[in-house]
Structure formats: structure tokens, C-alpha cells
N, C-alpha and C positions, 0 to 999 in steps of 0.2 A: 368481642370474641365471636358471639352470634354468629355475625355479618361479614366474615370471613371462613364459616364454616364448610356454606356450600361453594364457594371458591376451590378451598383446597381437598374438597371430596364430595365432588359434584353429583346432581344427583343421576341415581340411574334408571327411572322409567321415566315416561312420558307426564305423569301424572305425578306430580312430588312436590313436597313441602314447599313454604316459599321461604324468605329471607326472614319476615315477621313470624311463621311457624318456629324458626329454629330459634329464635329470640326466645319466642312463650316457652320452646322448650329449657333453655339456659337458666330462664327464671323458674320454672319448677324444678330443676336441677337443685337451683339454690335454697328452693325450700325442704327438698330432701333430704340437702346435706346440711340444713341448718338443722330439722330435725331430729337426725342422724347423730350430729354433737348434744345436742339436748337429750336424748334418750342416753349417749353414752354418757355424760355425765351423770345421771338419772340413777343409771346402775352403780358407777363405781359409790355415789352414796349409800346405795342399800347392805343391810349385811349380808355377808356370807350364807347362802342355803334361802335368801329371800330375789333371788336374783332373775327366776326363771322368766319371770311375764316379760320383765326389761329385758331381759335377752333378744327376747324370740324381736322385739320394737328394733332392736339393735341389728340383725339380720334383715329385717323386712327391711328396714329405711337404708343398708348398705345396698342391698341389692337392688331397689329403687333408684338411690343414688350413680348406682354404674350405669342401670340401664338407661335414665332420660339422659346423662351423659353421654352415652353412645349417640340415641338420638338426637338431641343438639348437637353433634358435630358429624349427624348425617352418614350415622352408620348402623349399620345393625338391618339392612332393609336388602329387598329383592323385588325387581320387576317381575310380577304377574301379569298376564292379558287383563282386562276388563270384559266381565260378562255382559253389564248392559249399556248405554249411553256410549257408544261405540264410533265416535261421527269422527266421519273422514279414518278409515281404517280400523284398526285394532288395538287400542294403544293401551301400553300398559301403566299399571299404577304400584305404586310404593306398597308393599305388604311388608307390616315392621317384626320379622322372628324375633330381633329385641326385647319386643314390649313381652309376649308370650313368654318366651324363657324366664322374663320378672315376673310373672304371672306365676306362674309353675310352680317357682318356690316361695313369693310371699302368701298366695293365696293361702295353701294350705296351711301355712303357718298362722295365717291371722284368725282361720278357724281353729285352729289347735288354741291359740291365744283365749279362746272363749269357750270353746268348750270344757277347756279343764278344770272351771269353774262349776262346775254342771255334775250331776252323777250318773252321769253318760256313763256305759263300759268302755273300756276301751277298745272293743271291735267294733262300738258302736260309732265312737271314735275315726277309726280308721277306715270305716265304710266311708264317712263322710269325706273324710282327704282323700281318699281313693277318686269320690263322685268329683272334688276340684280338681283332679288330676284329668278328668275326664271330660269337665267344662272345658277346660283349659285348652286341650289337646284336641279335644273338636274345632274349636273356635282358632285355631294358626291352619291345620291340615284343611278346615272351609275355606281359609283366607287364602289359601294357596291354591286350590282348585279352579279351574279357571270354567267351567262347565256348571249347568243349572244342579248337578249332585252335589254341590259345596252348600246347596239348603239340607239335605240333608245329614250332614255332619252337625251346622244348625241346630235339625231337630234332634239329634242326641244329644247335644249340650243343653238343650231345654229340658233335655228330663233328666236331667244328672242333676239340672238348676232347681228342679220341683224337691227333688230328693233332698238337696241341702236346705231349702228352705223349711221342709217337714223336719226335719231335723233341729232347727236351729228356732222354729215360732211355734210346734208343736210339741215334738219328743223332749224334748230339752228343757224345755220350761216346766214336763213334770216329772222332772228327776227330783230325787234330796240331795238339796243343798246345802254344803258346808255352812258351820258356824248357823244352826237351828234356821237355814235361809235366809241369814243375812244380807246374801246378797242374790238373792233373785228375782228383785226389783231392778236392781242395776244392769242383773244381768237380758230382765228383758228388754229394757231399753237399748240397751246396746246390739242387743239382734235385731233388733224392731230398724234398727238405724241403720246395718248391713245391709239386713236384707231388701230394704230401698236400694240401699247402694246397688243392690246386685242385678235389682232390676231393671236399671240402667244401662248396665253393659252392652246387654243382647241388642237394645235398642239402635246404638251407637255401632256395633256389629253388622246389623241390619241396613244400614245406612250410610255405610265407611266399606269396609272391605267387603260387604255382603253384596248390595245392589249398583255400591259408588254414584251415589247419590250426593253427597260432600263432599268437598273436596280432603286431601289428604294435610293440609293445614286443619278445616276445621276439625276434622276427626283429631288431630293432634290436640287440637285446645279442649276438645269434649274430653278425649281418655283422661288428661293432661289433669283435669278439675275431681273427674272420679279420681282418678286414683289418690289424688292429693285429700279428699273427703276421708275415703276410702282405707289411706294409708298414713299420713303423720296423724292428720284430725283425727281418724278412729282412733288409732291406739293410744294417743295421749290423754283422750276423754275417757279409755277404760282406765289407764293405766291411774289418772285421778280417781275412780272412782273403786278402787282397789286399794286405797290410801289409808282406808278407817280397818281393814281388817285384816283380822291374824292369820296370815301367811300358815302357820302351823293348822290350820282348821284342815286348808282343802287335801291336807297329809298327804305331799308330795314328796318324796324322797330321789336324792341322785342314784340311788342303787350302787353306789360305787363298794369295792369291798372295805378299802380304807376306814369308809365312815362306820362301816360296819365292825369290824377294826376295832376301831378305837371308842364306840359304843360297850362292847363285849369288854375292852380292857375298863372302862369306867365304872362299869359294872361289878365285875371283878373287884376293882380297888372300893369299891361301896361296897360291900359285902365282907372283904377282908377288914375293914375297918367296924363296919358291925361287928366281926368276930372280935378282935380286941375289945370293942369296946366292954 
């Protein structure tokens, strides 16, 4: 399937994927969508009102799934010039909005995934999806700049990157944590394990769409590894490590009113039954 990708949607800059790029891509495909079944099955076993962390696996690994599908079949991209290494004219190279738009919405999700564990606030919360929203949106709008100011978009995603990392190996590790800290052993391991991940990217940035120094195959099989780390590997390793504790600790509720509802009618019938009794 690969090997007829760039056939029937050939590529469109000068610099793009080859025939083996789109392969490595179809196989991380497959590991997405295998994951993807593995989480959805994951969930429909848990109970009701225990569902939330598997959710959020469930989204990330869908929207993963679209996206290296798109790119295995050599879509989702836009020729940009190249700012350096420029020989024999001006040629442009693959810049994949694809991959970004996955970005956008698994990112913040996977740090929502961890922080909720945490007794972060919740603005404290949303600062931090805020500042991945901000990595994120630097790092396509750099990739798309064809001029030495795409470092500069760079260096705002560097400090959006500080921000979440203070957040995630500093602030967060001294909140109180649910269930008398049961799990804030787990949970620094698992940041500790992000935020490598994280530190990776810029690198690959730096190196891929940044200076175009690799080609647009290797930059595929770099992203390709991160995110696969990044994305089924993380979430399955917390979502095991989530296994030993009560769900009821980190006192998450749907806020729906129904549950509210039928709490106040349960109530009621416990107390009308007091009264008889």
C-alpha cells in the first residue's frame, strides 16, 4: 500500500518523503491503530464514571491514527522554500500541517492526562495547555516561514517549553496528592519520562524544518519514534500505573446534572427510609 502512495499523490516540493519514508510511515500507522484498539478496548472494560484517563488514550491514539494516515499516503504537506542548503536554486521542502494539527490536540491532552493526577488548580491547569497550544503554534507558523524570523517563532516555543517543563518537574510534584500521595512516585516518573520526550522535539525542529539539515524521510522516522514514545508507550505505561488506585481519590466528577439528579433522588430515598424506619 506504501509503495503506491506517492504514485497516486505525488509529492509536491522538491524535497519530500521517499518510497521507504512512506513505508516507516504505514507502520507507525499500524502501531497507532493497534494501540488505538487496545485502549478502546481498555475502556469499554472499566466501569462507568472510571473512564476518564482511557478516554482522553482514546482520542490521542484516534487522532494519531488519522494523522500518520494522512501522511503515509502523502498528504496533509505544503511546499515551503528552504532557508539554508539551497544548491542550485531555491528548492522547496515538505512542511507537514498534518503532523501539527496532531500536535494541537493530542499534546494538550496528554498533559491534561497527567496533570489531573496532581493538585494543580485548575488555572494552573489551563496555563499549561494554553503554553502547548503555544509550542505547538510556534513550531507549524516557524515551519512555514521561509526567512531567518521562523528562529524566532523557535524561540517562543522555547519558553512556552520552559514553562511546561516548570510546571510538570517542579510545581506539580509539590502539590497534594490524591489517595495520601500514592501516586506521586508514579507520577514523577512519568514526567520525568515526558519531559525527555519533550526535549527531543525542538531538536528534530532544529534540524528538519528549521535549518533542513535531514532530509524529510529522516525527519519522518525521528518524529515518527517520538511520537510513538511519546504517544501509545506513554499512555499505556501511565495508564498501567493507574491500575492499583481508586479512581474515587483524585474526586473527579462529570458535572453532568443527571448524576446530580439522581445523587439528590438517592438521598432523598435514604432518608425517607430513615424516616420509616
Amino acid at each position: 500500500m506504501g509503495n503506491h502512495a506517492l504514485d497516486l499523490n505525488p509529492p509536491n516540493a522538491d524535497l519530500h518523503i521517499s518510497v521507504h519514508g512512506s513505508d516507516w510511515l504505514w507502520a507507525a500507522f499500524s502501531i497507532f491503530a493497534t494501540g488505538l484498539l487496545v485502549a478502546v478496548a481498555l475502556d469499554i472494560g472499566r466501569p462507568r464514571g472510571t473512564r476518564l484517563f482511557h478516554q482522553i488514550a482514546v482520542v490521542v491514539l484516534t487522532t494519531a491514527s488519522l494523522s500518520y494516515f494522512s501522511m503515509a499516503s502523502d498528504l496533509g504537506a505544503t511546499p515551503i522554500p528552504v532557508e539554508f542548503r539551497g544548491h542550485g536554486g531555491d528548492p522547496t521542502r515538505q512542511i507537514w500541517y498534518v503532523r501539527y494539527i496532531q500536535w494541537f490536540i493530542t499534546f494538550p491532552l496528554i498533559l491534561l492526562e497527567l496533570l489531573l493526577v496532581t493538585g494543580l488548580s485548575l488555572s494552573d491547569i489551563f496555563t499549561t495547555i494554553f503554553m502547548a497550544l503555544v509550542l505547538v503554534v510556534s513550531g507549524l507558523v516557524g515551519a512555514l516561514v521561509h526567512s531567518t524570523y521562523k528562529w524566532g517563532f523557535y524561540v517562543f516555543g522555547l519558553a512556552s517549553l520552559f514553562y511546561i517543563w516548570y510546571v510538570l518537574l517542579w510545581h506539580g510534584t509539590r502539590t497534594t496528592f490524591a489517595a495520601n500521595g500514592a501516586f506521586r512516585t508514579q507520577y514523577i516518573a512519568a514526567a520525568s519520562y515526558l519531559s525527555f520526550m519533550l526535549f527531543t522535539y525542538p531538536l528534530c525542529w532544529a534540524l528538519s524544518e528549521g535549518s533542513n539539515v535531514i532530509s524529510p524521510t529522516s525527519e519522518m522516522i525521528w518524529y515518527g519514534i517520538l511520537d510513538i514514545l511519546s504517544g501509545p508507550v506513554f499512555l499505556f505505561f501511565f495508564l498501567w500505573q493507574l491500575r492499583s488506585i481508586d479512581y474515587s481519590t483524585f474526586g473527579l466528577k462529570s458535572g453532568k446534572y443527571t448524576d446530580k439528579h439522581v445523587t439528590q433522588a438517592g438521598a432523598a430515598k435514604a432518608a425517607e427510609a430513615g424516616v420509616v424506619a
